[in-house]
N, C-alpha and C positions, 0 to 999 in steps of 0.2 A: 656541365659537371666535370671533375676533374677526377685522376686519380686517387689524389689527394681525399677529397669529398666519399669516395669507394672506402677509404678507411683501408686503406691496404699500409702496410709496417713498412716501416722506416726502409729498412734494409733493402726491400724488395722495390719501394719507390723510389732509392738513391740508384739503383741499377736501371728501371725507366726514365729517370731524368735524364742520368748521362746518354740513353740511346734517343735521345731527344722527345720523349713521348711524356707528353702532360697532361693530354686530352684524352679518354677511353673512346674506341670507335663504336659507332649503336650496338652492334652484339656483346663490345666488351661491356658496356653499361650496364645492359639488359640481364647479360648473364652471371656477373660476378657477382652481385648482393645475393642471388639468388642459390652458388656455388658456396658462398660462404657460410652460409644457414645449414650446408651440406646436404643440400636436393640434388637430386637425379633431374640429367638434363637432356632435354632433344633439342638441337640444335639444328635448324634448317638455312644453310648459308656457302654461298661459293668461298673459294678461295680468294685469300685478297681483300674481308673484310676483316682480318684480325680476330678470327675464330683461336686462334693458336695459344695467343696471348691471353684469351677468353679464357681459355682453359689452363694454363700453364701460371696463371700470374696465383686463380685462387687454391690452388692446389699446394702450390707451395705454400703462399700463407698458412691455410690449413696444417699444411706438415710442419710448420714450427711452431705452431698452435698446440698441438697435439704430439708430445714428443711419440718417442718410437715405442710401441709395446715387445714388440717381435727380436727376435735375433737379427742382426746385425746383418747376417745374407742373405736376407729373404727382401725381395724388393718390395716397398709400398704402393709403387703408382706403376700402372703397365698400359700404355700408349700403343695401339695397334692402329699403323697406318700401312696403306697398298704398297709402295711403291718404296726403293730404296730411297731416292734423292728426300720424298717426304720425311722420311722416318731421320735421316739425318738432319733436316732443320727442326725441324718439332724438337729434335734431342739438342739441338743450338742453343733453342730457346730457352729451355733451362736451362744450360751455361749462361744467357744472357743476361735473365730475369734474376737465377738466382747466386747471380756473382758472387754477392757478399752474404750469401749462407751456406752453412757447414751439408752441401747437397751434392751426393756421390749420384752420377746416373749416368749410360750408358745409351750405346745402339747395335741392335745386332740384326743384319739382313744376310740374304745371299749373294752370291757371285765374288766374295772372294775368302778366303780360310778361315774355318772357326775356331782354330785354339787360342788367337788374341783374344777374339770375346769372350770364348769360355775362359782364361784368365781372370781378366778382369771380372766376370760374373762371380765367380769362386774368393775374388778377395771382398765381395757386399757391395752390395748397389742400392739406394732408396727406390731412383726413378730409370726404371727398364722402357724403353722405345721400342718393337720388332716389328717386323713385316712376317705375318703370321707361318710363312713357310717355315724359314729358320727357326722358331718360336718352336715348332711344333717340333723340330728333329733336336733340338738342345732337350727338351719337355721329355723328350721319348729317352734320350740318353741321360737321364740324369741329372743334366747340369742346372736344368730352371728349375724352383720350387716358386707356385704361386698362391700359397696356403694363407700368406699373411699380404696378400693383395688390399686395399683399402680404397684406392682410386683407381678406377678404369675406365679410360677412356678408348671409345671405337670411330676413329676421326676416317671421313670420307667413304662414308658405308655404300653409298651407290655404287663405287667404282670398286670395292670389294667384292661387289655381286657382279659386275659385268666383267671381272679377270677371275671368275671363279673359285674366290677366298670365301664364301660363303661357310662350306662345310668346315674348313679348317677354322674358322674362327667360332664357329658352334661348339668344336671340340676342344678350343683353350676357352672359352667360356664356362663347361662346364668342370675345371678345375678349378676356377675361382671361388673363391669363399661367396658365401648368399650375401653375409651382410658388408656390404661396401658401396661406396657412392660410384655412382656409373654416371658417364657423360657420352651421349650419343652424336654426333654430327655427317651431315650429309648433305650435298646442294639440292639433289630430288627426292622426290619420296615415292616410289616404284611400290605396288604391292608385297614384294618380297622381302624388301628393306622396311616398312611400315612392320612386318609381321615380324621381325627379328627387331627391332626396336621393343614392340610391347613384350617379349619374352625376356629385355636386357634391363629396362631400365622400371621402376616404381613410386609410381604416382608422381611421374615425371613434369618440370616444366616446359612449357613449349616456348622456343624462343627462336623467332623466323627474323629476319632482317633484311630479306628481298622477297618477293612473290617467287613460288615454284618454278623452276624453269625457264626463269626469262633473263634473257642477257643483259650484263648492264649498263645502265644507259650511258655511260660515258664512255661507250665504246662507239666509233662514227664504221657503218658497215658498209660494203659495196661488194657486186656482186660482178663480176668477169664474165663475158659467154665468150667459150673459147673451147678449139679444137683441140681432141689429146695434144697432135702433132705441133700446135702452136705454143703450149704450155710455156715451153723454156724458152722462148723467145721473150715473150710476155715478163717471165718473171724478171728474167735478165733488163728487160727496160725500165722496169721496176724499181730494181732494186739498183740502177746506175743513179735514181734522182736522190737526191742531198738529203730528203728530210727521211729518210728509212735509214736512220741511224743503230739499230739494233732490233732486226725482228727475228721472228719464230717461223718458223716453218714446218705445217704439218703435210705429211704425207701418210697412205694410210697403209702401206708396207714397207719393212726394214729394207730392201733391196733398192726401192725408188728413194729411200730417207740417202740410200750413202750415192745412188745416181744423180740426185740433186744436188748433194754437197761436192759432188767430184765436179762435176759440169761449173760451180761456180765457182770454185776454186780454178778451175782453168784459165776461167775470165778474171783473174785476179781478185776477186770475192773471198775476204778472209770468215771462211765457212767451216763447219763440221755435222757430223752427226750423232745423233743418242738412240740408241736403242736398245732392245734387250738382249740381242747378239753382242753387245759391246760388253768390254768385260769393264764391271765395276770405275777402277784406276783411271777407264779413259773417258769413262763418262762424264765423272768426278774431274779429270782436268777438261774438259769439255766445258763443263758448267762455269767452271771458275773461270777462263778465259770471256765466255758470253758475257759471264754477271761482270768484269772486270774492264770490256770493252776492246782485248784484243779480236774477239771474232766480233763481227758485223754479223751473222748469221749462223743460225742452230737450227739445224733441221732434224725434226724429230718424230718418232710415231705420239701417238694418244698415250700409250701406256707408258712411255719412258716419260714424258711429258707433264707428267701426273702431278708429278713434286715440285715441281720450278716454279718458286716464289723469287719471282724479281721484279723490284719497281719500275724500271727505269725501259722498260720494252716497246716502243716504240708504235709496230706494227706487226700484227697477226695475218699470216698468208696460210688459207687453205689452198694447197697447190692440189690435194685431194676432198671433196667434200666427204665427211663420214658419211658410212651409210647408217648411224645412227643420231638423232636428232639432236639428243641427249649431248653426245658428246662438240657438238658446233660451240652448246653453250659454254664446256670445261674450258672447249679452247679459247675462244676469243678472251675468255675472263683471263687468258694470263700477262693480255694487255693492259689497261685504264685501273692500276693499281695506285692502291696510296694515295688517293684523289686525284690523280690526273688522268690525261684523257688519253686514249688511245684507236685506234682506227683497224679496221680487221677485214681483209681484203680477200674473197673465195673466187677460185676459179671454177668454173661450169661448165662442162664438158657435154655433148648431149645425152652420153649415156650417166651423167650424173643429173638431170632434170628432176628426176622423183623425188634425189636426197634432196635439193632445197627446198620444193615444194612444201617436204616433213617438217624442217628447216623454221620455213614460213608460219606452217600450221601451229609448233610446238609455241614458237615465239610470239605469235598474232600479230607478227608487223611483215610487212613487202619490202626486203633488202631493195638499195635503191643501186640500181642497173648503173654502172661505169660506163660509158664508149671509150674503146682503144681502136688502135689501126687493126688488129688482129680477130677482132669483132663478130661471131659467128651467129650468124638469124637460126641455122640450122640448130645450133645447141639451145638457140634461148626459145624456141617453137615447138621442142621436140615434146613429143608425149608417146601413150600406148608405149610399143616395146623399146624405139627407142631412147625413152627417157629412163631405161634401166639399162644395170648393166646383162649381157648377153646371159641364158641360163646356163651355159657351161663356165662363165667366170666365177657367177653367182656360187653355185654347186662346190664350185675351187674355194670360194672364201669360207662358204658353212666349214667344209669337211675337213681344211685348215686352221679352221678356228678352234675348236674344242682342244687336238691334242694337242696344239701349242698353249693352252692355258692351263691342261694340266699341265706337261711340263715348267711352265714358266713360273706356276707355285713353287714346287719342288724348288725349282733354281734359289726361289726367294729364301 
């Protein structure tokens, strides 16, 4: 099937030809005829299969389908994603998709000043993008009206729940007008996101394109057993061999993201970091250097990490396993995009032995064991206490974690 065959308008398939795109990828298939009809949609799908375009291509159709009813400032489509770098590509893609229609849209997050965006909001927008923090303090002051809403989409609802946007997106939901097409998408389906789905979307279609939770298979995994103390040795041999042409690097706190990126930049490693202590601007040239190929290396948290759609990524290094299972899957997917293949390399420490285990059980397959020189039987044997981490680091991460997410709304 083609784009072509989806019946999608001129305008909007001369804008996918030139970005080379003639073929719909399975979600985009699945879900367009289905968008077009203007049904309500749950969307079950990692990052990377062209969920975006899914959504983005019939939407606008739609919107030139159906001229404007509303006043001129009031936006029609509101696109709620987690994370700033997401919320700016999503808002890409209508520039990209809708080159050649008369389509005003916007993006408004936090971490850096909102009078450009309240500008531009104040001269009319169709298609509004937010990261629901900002969203919500624009809403409170005045400057968003969501009255004449008609499309809304809530793109990557898992990871709204685990950065604690849950509440703030209950509370721009219920400004929303009742009658409008909702599109729901999420790679898991967690209890909690399952019970805010059936309260968002109506007599919705389900449209899955990989099974739950499991990584994709053209991702090649191997699994490190290695000492804290040996880590940066490890990675450093690593990442000297030829074919690690642009990887990712997750670590699971902002202090070891910018200790990793200092350490390889030492050794001549053209490296950086992203996190949510970065302000905005340097994230932003951060990403563009990676995606561009002056840095070999971005070392990142989970959360900064969220948005980064790049095809061309090479390999994925967990230099920290999560202690969530959940997330092993986000990350390795931000390798074996766009149909090629990618390879995703974890290191295992002994007090991280339980997180792969989780790892193992979530995924139902046994990461297959790497030997290096630096090679630890201790980390790869260990269980009982010490295959966790100690309960006073443990205790440090709960009691760290909550008020850094509030906070870290607010920022948005």
């Amino acid at each position: 099937m083609s784009f072509k065959e989806l019946k999608i308008n001129e305008q909007i398939l001369r804008a996918l030809t030139k970005e080379g795109y003639t073929i719909p990828t399975p979600i985009q298939a699945k879900a367009i005829p289905e968008l077009l009809k203007g049904k309500d949609l749950m969307g079950i799908a990692q990052t990377g299969t062209g969920k975006t375009a899914a959504f983005v291509v019939p939407i606008l159709q739609r919107m030139c389908a159906e001229p404007k009813q509303c006043a001129p400032k009031f936006p029609r489509v509101l696109v709620l994603a987690p994370t700033r770098e997401l919320a700016a590509q999503i808002d890409q893609s209508f520039a990209t998709y809708g080159k050649f229609l008369k389509i005003r849209h916007t993006v408004i997050f936090g971490g850096v000043g909102q009078m450009p965006q309240v500008k531009t909001i104040s001269r009319g927008v169709d298609v509004l993008v937010a990261t629901p923090g900002r969203l919500l303090d624009l809403m409170n002051q005045g400057h968003v009206h969501l009255k004449h809403v008609e499309f809304f989409v809530l793109d990557e609802a898992d990871r709204m729940l685990d950065m604690g946007f849950i509440h703030d997106v209950r509370k721009i939901v219920a400004r929303l007008p009742s009658r409008r097409q909702s599109l729901f998408f999420s790679a898991t389906m967690p209890s909690q996101v399952a019970k805010l789905a059936s309260t968002l979307l109506l007599n919705p279609v389900r449209v899955q394109v990989a099974p739950q939770a499991t990584t994709v298979e053209l991702v090649e995994q191997h699994v490190f057993f290695v000492d804290q103390e040996n880590k940066d040795k490890l990675l450093i041999s690593l990442l000297q061999q030829q074919h690690l042409t642009s990887v990712l690097i997750f670590t699971r706190t902002k202090h070891r993201a910018n200790k990793v990126a200092k350490l390889l930049a030492s050794k001549g490693i053209k490296a950086d970091a992203i996190h949510g202590n970065k302000s905005q601007s340097a994230r932003t040239k951060a990403m563009g250097q990676f995606r561009s190929g002056v840095l070999q290396v971005l070392v990142a948290t989970d959360i900064a990490a969220r948005g980064i759609d790049i095809d061309n990524i090479s390999h994925v290094i967990n230099y920290d396993l999560p202690n969530e299972a959940e997330s092993y899957v986000h990350r390795i997917g931000r390798t074996a995009r766009a149909g090629a293949k990618g390879t995703a390399y974890s290191f295992c420490a002994a007090d991280e032995r339980d997180f792969l285990r989780d790892v193992e059980k979530l995924t139902r397959m046994q990461i297959t064991v790497k030997e290096h020189k630096y090679h630890s039987a201790r980390a790869k044997d260990a269980t009982g206490k010490s295959a966790r981490p100690a309960p006073k680091q443990q205790r440090g991460q709960r009691s760290n974690r909550s008020p850094r997410r509030r906070s870290f709304s607010r920022r948005r």
